[in-house]
N, C-alpha and C positions, 0 to 999 in steps of 0.2 A: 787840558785836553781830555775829552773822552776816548779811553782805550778799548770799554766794552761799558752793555747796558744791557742785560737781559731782557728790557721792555721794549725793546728797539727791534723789533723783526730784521733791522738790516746786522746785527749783531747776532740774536737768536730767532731761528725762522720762525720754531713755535711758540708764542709766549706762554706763559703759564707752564702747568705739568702737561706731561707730553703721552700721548696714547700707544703702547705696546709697540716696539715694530713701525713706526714711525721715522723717515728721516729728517733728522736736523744740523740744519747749519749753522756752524757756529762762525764767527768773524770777532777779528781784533785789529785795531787800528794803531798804528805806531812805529817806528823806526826804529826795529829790531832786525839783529841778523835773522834770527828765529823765532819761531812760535810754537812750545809745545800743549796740548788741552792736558792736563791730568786729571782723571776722573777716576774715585771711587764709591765702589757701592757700599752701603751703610753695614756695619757688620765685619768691611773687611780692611785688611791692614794696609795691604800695597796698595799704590796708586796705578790706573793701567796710563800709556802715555800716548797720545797718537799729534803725530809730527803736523803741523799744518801748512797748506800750502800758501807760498808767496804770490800775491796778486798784484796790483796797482793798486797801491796805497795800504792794504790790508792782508789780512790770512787767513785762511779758510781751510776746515774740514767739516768734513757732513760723518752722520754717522747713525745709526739705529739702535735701542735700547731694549732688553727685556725689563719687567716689572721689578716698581723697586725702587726705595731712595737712595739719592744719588748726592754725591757731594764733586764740584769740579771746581780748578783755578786754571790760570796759565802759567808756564813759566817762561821766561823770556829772556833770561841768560842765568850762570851757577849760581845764584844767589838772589834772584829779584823776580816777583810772580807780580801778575797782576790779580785782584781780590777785589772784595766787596766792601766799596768804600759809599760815603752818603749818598743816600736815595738810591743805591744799588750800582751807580755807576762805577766802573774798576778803574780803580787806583795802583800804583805800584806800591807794594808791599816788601817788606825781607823776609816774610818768612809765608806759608801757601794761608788763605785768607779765603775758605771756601763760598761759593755761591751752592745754593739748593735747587735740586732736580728732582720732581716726582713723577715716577713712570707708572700706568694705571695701566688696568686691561683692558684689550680692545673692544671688550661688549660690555665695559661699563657703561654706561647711562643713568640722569638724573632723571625721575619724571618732572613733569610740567605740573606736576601737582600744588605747587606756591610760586612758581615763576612769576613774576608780575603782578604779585598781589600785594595783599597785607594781610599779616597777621593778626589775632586777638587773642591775647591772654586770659583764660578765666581761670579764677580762684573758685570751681562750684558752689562753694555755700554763702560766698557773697557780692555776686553777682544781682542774682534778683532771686525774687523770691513769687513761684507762681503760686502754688498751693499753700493757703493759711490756715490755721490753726491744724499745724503738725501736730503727732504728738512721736517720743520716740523713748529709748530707754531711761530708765530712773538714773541711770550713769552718767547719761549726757544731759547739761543744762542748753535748753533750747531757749534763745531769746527773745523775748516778746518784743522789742524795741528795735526798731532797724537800726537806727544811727546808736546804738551803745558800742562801748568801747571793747574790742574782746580782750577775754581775760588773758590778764600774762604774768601774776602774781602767781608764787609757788602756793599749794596749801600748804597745811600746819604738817606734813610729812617732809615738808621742802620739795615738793616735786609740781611741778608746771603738768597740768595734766591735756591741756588741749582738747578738753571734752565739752565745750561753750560752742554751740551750735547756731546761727541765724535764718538757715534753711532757706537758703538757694537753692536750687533744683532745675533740672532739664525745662518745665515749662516756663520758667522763668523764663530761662533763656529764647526758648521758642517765641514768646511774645516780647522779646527783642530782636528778634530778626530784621524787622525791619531798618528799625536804628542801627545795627551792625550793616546792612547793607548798604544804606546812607550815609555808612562812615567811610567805606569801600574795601570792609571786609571781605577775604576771598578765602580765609580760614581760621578755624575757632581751636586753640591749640587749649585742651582742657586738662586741669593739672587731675591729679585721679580723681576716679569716682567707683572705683572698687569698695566692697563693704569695708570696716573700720571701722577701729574705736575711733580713731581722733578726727579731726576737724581739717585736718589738711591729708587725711588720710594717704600718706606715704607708710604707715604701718597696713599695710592690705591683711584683712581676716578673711576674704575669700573674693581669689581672682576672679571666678566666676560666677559672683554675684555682682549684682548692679547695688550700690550703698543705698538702702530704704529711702532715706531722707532726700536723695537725689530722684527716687523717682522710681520705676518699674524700669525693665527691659522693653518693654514695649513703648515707654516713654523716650528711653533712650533712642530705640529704631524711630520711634517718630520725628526724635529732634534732628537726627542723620538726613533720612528723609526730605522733610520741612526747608533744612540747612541746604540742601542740594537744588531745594527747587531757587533760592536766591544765586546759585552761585557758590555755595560757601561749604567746603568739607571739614570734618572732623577729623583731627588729630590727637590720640589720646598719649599718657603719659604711662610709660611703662618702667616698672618700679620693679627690679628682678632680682637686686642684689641682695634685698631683705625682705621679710615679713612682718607683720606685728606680732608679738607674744601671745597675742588676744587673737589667734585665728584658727583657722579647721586646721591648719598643719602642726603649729608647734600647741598652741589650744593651753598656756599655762594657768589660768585661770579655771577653767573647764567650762568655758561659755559654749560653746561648737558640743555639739553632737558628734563627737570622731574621738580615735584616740592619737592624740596629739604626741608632737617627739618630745614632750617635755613631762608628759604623764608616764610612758613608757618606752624604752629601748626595744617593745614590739612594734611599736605603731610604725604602718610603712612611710611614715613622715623622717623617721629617727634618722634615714643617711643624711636626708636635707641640711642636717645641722651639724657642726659642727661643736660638740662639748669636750670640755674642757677634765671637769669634774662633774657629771652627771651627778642630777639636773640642771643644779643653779649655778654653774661656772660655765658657761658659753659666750660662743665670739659674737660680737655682736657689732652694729655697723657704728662706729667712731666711739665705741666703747658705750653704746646705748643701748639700755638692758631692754625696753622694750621695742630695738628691733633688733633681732637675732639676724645675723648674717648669714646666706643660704651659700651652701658647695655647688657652685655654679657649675660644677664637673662633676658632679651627681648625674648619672646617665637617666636615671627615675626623674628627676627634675626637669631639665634643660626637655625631656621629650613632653613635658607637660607642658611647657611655654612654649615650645614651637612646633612639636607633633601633631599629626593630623586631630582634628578638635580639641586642642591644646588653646591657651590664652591666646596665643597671637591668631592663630587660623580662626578662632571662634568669631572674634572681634571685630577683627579685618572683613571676613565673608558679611557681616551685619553692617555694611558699605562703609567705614573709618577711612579717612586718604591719606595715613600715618600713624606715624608712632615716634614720642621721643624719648629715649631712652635714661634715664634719670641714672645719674654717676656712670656713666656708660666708660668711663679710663678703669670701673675697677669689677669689670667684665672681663673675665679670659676673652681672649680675641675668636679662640675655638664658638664660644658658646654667642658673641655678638655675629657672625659670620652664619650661624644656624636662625639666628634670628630673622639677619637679614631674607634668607631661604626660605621662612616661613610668610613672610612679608610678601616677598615676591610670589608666592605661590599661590596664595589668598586672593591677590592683586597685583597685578605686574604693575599700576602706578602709582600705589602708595609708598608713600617718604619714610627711611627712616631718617631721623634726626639726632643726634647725640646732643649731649651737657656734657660739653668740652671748655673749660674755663684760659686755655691758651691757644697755641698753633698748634691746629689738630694734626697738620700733613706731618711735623717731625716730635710730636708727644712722645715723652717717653712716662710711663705708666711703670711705678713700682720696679726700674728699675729695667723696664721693657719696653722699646722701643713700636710705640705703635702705627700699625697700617691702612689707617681709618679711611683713605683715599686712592687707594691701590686698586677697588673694585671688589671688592666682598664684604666689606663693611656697612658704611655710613652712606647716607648722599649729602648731609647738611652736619652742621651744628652748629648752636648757641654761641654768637658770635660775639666773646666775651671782649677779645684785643680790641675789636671797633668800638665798643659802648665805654672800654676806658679811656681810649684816643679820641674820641669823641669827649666826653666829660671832659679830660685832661684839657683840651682843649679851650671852649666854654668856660673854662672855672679858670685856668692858669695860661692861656693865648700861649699853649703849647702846639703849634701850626707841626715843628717839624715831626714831633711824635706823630701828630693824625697822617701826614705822607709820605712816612716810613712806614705806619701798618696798612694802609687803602697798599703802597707798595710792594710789602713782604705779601699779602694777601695774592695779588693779580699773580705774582711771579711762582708762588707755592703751589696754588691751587688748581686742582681741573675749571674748566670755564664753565661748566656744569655745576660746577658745585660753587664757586666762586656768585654766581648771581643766585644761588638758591640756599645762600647765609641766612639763617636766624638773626636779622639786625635788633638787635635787643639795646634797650636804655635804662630800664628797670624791669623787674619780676619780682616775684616772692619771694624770693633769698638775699634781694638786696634793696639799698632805699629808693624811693619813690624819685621818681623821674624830677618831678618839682624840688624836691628837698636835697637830691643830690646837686640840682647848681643853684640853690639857694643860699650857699657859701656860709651857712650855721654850721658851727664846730661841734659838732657832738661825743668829743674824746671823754673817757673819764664819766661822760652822763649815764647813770640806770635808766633803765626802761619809762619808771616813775616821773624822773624829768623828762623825759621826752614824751610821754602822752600827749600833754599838751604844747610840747614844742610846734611852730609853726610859723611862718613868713611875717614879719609886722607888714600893717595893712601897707605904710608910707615906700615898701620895698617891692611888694607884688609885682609892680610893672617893669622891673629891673629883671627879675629872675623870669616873667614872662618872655622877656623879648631874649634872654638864654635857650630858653627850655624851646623858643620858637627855631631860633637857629640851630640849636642840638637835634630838631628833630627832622629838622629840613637835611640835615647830611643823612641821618638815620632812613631816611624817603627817598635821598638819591643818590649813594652811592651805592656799590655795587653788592649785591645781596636784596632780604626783602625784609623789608620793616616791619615788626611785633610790638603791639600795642599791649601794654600791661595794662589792662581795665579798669579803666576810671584815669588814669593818667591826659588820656584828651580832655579831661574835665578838671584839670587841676588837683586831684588829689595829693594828698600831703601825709608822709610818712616814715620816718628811718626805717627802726630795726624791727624782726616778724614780733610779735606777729602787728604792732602799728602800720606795716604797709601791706596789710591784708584784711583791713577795715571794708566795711558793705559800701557799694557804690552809692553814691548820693544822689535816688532820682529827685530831679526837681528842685536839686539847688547845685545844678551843674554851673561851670562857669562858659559861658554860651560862647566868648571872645575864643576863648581857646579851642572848644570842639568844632567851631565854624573854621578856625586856621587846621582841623587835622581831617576835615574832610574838603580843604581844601588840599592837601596832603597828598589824601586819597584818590581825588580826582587827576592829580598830576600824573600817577600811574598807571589810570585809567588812559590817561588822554596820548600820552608817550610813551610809544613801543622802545624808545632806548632806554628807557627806565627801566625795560625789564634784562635784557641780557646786551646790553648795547655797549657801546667801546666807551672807555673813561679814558681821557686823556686830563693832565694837571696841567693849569695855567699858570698859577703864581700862586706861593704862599710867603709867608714872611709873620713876623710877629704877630701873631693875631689876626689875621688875614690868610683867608684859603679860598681859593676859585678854581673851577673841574667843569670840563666838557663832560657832557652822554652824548653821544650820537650813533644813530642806526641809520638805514637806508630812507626811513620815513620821517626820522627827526631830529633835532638838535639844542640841545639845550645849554646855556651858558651859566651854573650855579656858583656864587659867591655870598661869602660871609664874612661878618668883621665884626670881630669881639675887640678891639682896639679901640682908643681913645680919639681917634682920629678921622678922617672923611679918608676915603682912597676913590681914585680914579680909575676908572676902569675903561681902557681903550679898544677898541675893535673897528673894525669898517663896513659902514653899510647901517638900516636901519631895527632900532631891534624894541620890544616890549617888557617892561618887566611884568611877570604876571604877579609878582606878590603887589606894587603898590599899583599899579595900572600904568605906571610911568611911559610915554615914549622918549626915546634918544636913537640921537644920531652921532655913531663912531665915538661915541665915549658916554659912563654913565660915572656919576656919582654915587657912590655907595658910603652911607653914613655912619656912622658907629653904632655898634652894637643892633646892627641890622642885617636883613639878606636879603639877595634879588635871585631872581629865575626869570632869567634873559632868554627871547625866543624870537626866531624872525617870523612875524605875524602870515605872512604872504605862504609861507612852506605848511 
């Protein structure tokens, strides 16, 4: 028997997190004398108890929240609660077995800023490459050869320098607009392009320069610009927690024109840092000396990133539709909340984004409980649970992990922020989309064996028709799909920097970019695909099927990673769009396949 189900409107009125000052009803089904709710707020000890009322067949209290995570159960006589038992629905427990409540404020709002799109990942320097024959510092090796391997051998110092350049650039990209449009890109999420030494430039030498090798500032305005007239904004990637050793702030090298906090305890860079034993003993980010970690409660700082013509205002006003905040859990919540403020001020509908690698809504950070969805925060983040439930899936016909997080997701989340997930499958911090359900063990291997690690040719169509299914939940479940560049084309890669290799124009894999703007056009074509109701069909070993439907659409998705044919019954007549198939009141779905089921006539 079901006693409660949070996804059940008839159980709880408002699904999801619930808006300030909102009332909600809650209901529990069962033959008890009584029904108490206990609900406490995150932080505190007692539970508060509110008695609920006896109905026909169930019990009921309503009630309004201020802001705030919330933890609640039932109890139902001295010794027996009901709790959160599989797939969320409540079971009777012995001891309280809490459900999760997040209360946000009531002039939070997500923009429409990636609603219904797709995302696209770009690596800038290997992407494309518009202007040839660069030339750039004696420091950096600039590569003549598109398809070479970047380097990942330490030199004779033992140190990996990340100074191997391929020079990508803003007009690269611009004379790819078209092709990102055709793939149905609707946003270009770019990992930095701040000056730097290195080649992934997360060590920034000067915020407010545009990196040479990328291009001018007016290259940049242009590709904004250019980007807007398809449809398609820019999201940049903002890196606040550290700096590079090699920049105008800490300047330890003395390449910068400035006096850097690392040359002198005058320089007005010196509170930015944090030393240990001046010079050479400072904190630095995961113990990496050449990035010095910034005191993000430095009041000279924090008003340079987000004060008026500070990095974020500078950026944002040069028309950017975002920002995602790079290690954003190890941000004081004071100084992400000023960010947000500067975001908003520049642009009331620019996104911020975080890189949150669990459940953003109950993270706890160092020890600190954070508030990422409360409404001064975040509007999205890098939606790391799906792309493992997904994978896990794919690789190990782990069904109930995928419907326990699409679950904990809907129930956690604002519905704002719920369809405006970063649906991510791979990026640059991890392997390539192909390679991670390629089912290659790479434990134990160096880098050096893995160069040339890669799919044998006799397996391709095996991991093809994975990576097809993986991407097709990534496309329609709830959030919006980001495209790690070159991944619609098959790229192949573990660990960094092998899956931060140059795109391969002209020896793309046609089979697979034709299924990801088939992808694309699905989103295009179906408004429930953007913020639309998900309802679960059936899952089972290896087998998952989900409703979308909105006012204008409805769509029937299933997948099967299993050995097996499954049936799939309904009533009435329906189309699959992936193979053209029609059926009537039942379809065949064959292993290691997917359909996207649609009644043709709506």
């Amino acid at each position: 028997m079901i006693y409660f189900n949070p996804l059940d409107k008839f159980y709880k009125s408002q699904i999801g997190a619930v808006r300030a000052n909102t009332n909600i009803a809650f209901r529990v089904k069962g033959n008890f004398d009584s029904v108490v709710l206990l609900l406490k707020k995150d932080g505190e000890e007692q539970c508060c108890s509110f008695f609920m009322n006896k109905c026909d067949g169930f019990f009921q209290t309503e009630l309004s929240l201020s802001v705030g995570l919330y933890f609640y159960c039932f109890k139902v006589c001295d010794n027996r609660f009901i709790g959160v038992g599989d797939g969320l629905n409540g079971v009777i427990t012995n001891e309280p077995n809490f459900y999760q409540l997040t209360v946000y404020k009531e002039d939070f709002a997500v923009p429409n800023t990636i609603l219904g799109g797709v995302i696209y990942q770009i690596f800038p320097d290997r992407f494309c490459r518009g202007e040839q024959n660069k030339k750039t510092e004696s420091c950096k090796i600039l590569h003549q050869n598109w398809s070479d391997v970047p380097v990942y051998e330490p030199n004779e110092r033992g140190q990996v320098m990340n100074n191997d350049f391929f020079g990508g650039d803003f007009k690269g990209i611009i004379s790819k607009l078209d092709y990102l449009f055709d793939l149905g890109v609707t946003t270009i999420y770019l990992n930095p392009i701040f000056k730097a030494f290195s080649n992934h430039r997360y060590d920034t030498g000067d915020y407010m320069q545009i990196d040479e090798l990328l291009g001018t500032e007016k290259d940049f305005i242009s590709l904004v610009e250019k980007a807007k007239e398809y449809g398609i904004s820019i999201v940049l990637d903002g890196v606040f927690n550290h700096t590079g050793d090699d920049s105008v702030y800490f300047n330890k090298y003395g390449n910068y024109n400035s006096l850097g906090a690392y040359q002198s305890k005058d320089s007005k860079y010196y509170s930015w840092y944090n030393f240990k034993n001046y010079p050479n003993d400072y904190e630095a980010w995961w113990g990496i000396k050449v990035l010095p970690a910034v005191n993000e409660n430095n009041c000279d700082y924090v008003e340079f990133i987000t004060g008026k013509n500070g990095v974020i205002d500078k950026y944002t006003r040069l028309g950017v539709g975002g920002w995602r905040l790079d290690v954003v859990d190890e941000l004081p919540a004071s100084f992400v909340k000023k960010i947000r403020k500067a975001v908003k001020n520049a642009n009331k509908d620019a996104i911020v984004i975080g890189e949150v690698w669990e459940d953003a809504s109950n993270k706890i950070s160092y020890g600190v409980r954070r508030e990422y969805f409360q409404g001064e925060e975040l509007d999205s983040v890098m939606n790391y649970p799906l792309k493992d439930a997904i994978l896990d899936f794919v690789n190990n016909k782990n069904s109930k992990k995928l419907s326990d997080t699409v679950k904990e997701q809907i129930d956690h989340y604002p519905q704002s922020v719920l369809h405006s997930l970063m649906n991510i499958l791979s990026t640059h911090d991890t392997y390539r989309l192909f390679s991670a359900v390629s089912g290659i063990k790479t434990n134990g291997m160096t880098k050096r064996e893995m160069e040339n690690l890669v799919v044998p040719e006799n397996k391709i169509s095996d991991v093809k028709k994975k990576l097809k299914i993986a991407s097709l939940l990534q496309f329609t479940l709830c959030g919006v799909p980001s495209i790690y560049y070159g991944d619609e084309v098959g790229m192949q890669g573990f660990v960094d920097p092998l899956n931060r290799r140059t795109y391969p124009w002209g020896k793309e894999d046609k089979e697979l970019l034709s299924w990801y703007k088939f992808l694309g056009s699905l989103r295009k074509t179906y408004s429930a695909l953007s913020d639309g109701e998900f309802v679960e069909v059936y899952f089972s070993e290896g087998v998952y099927a989900f409703i979308r439907k909105d006012f204008n659409s409805e769509l029937l998705i299933a997948v099967n990673v299993s050995e097996k044919e499954q049936v799939l019954e309904f009533s009435g007549f329906l189309i699959d769009l992936v193979s053209g198939d029609k059926c009537l009141n039942q379809y065949i779905l064959g292993e290691n396949s997917c359909a996207v089921l649609v009644n043709p006539t709506l």
